[in-house]
N, C-alpha and C positions, 0 to 999 in steps of 0.2 A: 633565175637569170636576171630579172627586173630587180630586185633587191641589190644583187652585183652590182648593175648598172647605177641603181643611186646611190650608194657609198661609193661607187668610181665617181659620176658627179659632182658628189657631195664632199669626199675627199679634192675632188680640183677646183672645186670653188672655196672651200678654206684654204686651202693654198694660195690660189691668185689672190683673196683677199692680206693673207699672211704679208706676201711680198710685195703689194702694192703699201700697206701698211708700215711697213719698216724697212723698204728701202724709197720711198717719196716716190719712186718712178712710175709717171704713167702707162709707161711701156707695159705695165703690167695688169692694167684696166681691163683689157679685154677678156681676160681668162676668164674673171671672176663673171664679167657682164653673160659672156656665153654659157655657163655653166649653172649661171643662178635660173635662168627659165627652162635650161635643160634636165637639171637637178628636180624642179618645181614638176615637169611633165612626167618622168619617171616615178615623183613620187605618188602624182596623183594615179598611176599605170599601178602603180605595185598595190595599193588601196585597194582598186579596184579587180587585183588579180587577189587579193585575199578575200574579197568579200566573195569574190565567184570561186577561189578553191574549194571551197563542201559542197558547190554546185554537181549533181550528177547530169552530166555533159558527156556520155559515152561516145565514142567512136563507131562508123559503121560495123568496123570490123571486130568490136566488144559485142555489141549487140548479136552479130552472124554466128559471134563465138558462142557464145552464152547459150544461143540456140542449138545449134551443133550440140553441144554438151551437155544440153535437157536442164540449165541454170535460170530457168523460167517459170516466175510461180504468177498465178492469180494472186492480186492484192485486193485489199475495199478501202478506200479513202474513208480517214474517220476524221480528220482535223485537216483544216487551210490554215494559214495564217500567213499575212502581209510581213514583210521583216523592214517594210518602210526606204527597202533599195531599190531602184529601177536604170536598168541598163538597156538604153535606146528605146528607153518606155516601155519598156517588156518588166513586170511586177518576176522580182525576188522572193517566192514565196517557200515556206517550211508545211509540207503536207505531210500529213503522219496517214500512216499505213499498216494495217494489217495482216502479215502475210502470210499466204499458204502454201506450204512446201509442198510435195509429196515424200519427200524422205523424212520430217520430221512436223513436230509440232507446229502452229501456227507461232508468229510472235508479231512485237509491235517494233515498228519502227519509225523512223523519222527521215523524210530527203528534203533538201534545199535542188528548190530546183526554176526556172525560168517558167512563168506563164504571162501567158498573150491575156490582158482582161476582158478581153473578147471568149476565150478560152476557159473563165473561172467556174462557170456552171457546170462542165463537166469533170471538174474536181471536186466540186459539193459532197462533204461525206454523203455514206452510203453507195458511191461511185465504182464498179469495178474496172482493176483496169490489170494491163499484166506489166507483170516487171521481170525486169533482167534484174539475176543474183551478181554480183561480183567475185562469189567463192563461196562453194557447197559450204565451209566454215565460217563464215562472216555474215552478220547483216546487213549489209550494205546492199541498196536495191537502187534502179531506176527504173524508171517508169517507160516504156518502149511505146515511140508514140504512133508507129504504125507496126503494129503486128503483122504476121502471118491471118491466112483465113480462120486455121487451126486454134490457130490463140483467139484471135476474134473472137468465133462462135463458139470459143470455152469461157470467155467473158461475158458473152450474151446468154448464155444458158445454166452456167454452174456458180451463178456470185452466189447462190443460195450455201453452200458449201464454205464461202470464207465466213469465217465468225467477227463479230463487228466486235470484240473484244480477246484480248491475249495476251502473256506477257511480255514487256518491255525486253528486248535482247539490244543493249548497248555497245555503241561503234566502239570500235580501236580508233582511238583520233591518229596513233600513230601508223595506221595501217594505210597504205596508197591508197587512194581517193579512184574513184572511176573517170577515164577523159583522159587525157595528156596531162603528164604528170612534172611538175618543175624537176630541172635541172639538181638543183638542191632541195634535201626532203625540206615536209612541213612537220612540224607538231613537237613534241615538249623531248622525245628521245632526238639525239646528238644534238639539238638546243646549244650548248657551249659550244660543239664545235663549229659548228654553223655561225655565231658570234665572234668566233674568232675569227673563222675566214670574213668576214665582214670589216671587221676591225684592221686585216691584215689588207686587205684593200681599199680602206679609208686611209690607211699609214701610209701606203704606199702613191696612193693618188696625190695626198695632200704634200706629202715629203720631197717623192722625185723632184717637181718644178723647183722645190726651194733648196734640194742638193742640187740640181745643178747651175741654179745662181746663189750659191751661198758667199761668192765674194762680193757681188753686194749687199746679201744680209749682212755679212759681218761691217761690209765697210763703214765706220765711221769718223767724216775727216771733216778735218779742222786747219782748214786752207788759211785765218786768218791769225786767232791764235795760238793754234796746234802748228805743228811740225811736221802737216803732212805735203808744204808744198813741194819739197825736191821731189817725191816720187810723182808725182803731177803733171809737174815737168819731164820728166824720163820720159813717163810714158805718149806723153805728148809730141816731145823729140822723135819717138818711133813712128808715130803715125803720121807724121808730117812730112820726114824723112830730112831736115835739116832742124837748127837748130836758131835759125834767122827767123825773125818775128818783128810786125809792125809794133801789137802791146799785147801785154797778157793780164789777164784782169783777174783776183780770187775773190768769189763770193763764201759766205761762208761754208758752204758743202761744194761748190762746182766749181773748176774755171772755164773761163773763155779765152781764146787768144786769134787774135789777125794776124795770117800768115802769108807769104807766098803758096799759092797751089800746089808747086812742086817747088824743090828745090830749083831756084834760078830764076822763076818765072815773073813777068813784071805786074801779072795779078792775085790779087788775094782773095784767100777763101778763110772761112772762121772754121774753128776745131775746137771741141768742149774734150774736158774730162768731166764725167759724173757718173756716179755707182760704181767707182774702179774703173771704169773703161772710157777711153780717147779715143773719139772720131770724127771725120768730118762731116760737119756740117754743108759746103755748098759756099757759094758766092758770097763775099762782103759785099750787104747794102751798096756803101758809098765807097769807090777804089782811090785810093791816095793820088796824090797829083804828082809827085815826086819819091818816090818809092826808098832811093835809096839813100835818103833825108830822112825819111822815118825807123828804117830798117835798126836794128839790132842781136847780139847773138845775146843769147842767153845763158851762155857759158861765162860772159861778165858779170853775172848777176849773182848774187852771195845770196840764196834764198833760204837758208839757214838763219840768217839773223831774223825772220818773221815775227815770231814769236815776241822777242824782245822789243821791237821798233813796236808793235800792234800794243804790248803794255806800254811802252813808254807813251804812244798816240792818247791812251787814256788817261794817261794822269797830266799829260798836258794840255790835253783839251777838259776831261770833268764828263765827259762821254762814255759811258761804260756800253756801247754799243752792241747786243747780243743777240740783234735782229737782224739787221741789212750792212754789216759790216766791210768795206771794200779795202782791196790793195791792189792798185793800177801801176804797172812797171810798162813806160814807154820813155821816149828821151821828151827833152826839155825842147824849150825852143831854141830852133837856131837862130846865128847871124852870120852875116857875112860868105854863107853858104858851104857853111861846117856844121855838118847836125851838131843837135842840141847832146849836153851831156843824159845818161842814163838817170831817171830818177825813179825813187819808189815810192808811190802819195797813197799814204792811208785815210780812208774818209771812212767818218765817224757823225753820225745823228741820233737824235730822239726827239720826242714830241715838240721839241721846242730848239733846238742850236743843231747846230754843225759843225765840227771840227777838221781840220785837215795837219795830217803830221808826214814832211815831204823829207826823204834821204837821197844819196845816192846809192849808187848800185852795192855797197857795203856798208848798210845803215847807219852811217855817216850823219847828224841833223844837217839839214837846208834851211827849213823853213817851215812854221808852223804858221795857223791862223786859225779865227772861229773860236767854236769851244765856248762850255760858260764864262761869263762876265768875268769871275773869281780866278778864272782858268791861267798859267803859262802864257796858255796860244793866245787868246785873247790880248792878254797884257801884251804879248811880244809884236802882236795884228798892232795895236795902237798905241804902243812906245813913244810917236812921232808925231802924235795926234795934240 
């Protein structure tokens, strides 16, 4: 069940990594943060439940069995050995053992088992002690660490009887273990299938999250010089619920825009689209002083023409901007207290200039400035100069 659990983990932390990865969104931080020390604690659990699965760890009720069933031989400790694990300071040791049936020959075997090192001298070969069989047909023993009287005083009086030598009868690794037994077997038989289900629940942990945001994995848009503003827009339309707007700004993956709260309303809140999805944001900073001097529908605006106005900004400025590229559609200034007409201003930088390429609402040229020295805009900035 531990193994499940770190491939569930481990499949939702390559996921939340996946999607924080290629779609930019923080939103998606957390998965990964939560999962990487959850992932990390299950793995160090499952370690630990492997090193202690060849542990003989019986149950009360294996031991009563074992007894009941007459599955109880005298052993003699002929070998200790340290296996260099300790679980809550308790030594992990491999004691080999001797042991003496009554239904058949003696044979040797070997248990992994927990000692206290307070406890290690009376495992010192030559030690008798009694053990529980796990199957009249198996070697596998444990060592029963409070017998009966009966057993007792058959270990205080008849170790003369086990032989401190016999032959090796070798475990079935694929045979259940003594103790509580995992959920899923251990050992080399159904091995594939066990990998597969593992595999099937890494796929499945790491997948879901990113099927069910796959429209922003896929999304990749290009608000300044791609042609993904008109759906931008739509979608923005819908969450806003009008289609009136102080300005709308495209960076190059996201926009922003200052709206009315609701439609009608004399204050405004800002609304982004980014990863596919349009929402609000909450209060504008600073609220306009004259509202409906700023306002605009954006059903005036030809957002089609992006593409071409965003080229033309570049070759008349000398700007091939492909880092912080903007297009700001809000009106112009007024006079006489007739808002200003609808303008679309592309600004354009790099390490050293700035260009500005300004239309109307059907990219229309207004006015250009900035830009390298050699540049259009430049020349056309100081024509007058």
């Amino acid at each position: 069940m531990l193994r499940i659990l770190f491939f569930l983990g481990l499949g939702f932390l390559v996921g939340g990594i996946a999607l924080t990865a290629t779609t930019g969104d923080t939103d998606f931080i957390w998965m990964w943060t939560t999962a990487l020390p959850v992932t990390i604690i299950l793995g160090v659990f499952t370690m630990l439940g492997a090193s202690m699965r060849r542990l003989a760890t019986p149950t009360p009720g294996e031991t009563a069995g074992a007894v009941a069933e007459g599955r109880v031989a005298l052993a003699r400790v002929v070998s200790i050995d340290r296996t260099g694990t300790r679980i809550n300071d308790v030594l992990v040791c491999r004691v080999g053992l001797v042991v003496a049936p009554r239904e058949r020959a003696a044979y040797r075997t070997e248990v992994r088992m927990l000692v206290d090192p307070v406890a290690m001298p009376r495992f010192q070969p030559g030690q008798i002690k009694v053990a529980g069989r796990h199957a009249l047909d198996r070697p596998e023993v444990w060592i029963i660490a409070e017998p009966d009287s009966t057993w007792r005083n058959a270990a205080e009086e008849g170790g003369a009887a086990v032989p401190a030598h016999a032959p090796e009868w070798k475990s079935d690794e694929n045979a259940p273990g003594v103790g509580r037994q995992p959920i899923i077997g251990v050992g080399r038989r159904g091995r594939g299938a066990r990998m597969a289900v593992y595999a099937v629940v890494f796929a499945l942990a790491a997948g879901i999250p990113v099927a069910l945001n796959w429209k922003q994995v896929t999304a990749s848009n290009d608000f300044v010089y791609g042609d993904d503003a008109p759906t931008a827009v739509e979608e923005l339309i819908k969450v806003m619920g009008d289609s009136k707007v102080v300005d709308i700004t495209f960076h190059d993956d996201f926009v922003t825009v200052e709206a009315p709260s609701v439609p009608g309303a004399v204050t405004i809140d800002d609304f982004t689209y980014r990863y596919g999805e349009a929402e609000r944001e909450g209060p504008t900073l600073i609220q306009p002083d004259d509202l409906a001097m700023e306002l605009f529908d954006l059903d005036d605006v030809d957002f089609t023409v992006f593409p071409a106005i965003s080229a033309a900004a570049v070759r008349a400025t000398g700007i091939d901007d492909t880092e912080s590229p903007l297009i700001v559609v809000s009106r112009g200034s007024s006079s006489d207290g007739v808002p200003g007409p609808i303008e679309i201003g592309v600004s354009l930088s790099d390490e050293y200039f700035s260009g500005y390429y300004t239309t109307d609402a059907k990219g229309n040229l207004l006015s250009m400035s900035g830009g390298r020295p050699e540049s259009d805009a430049y020349k056309a900035e100081h024509a007058e100069d």
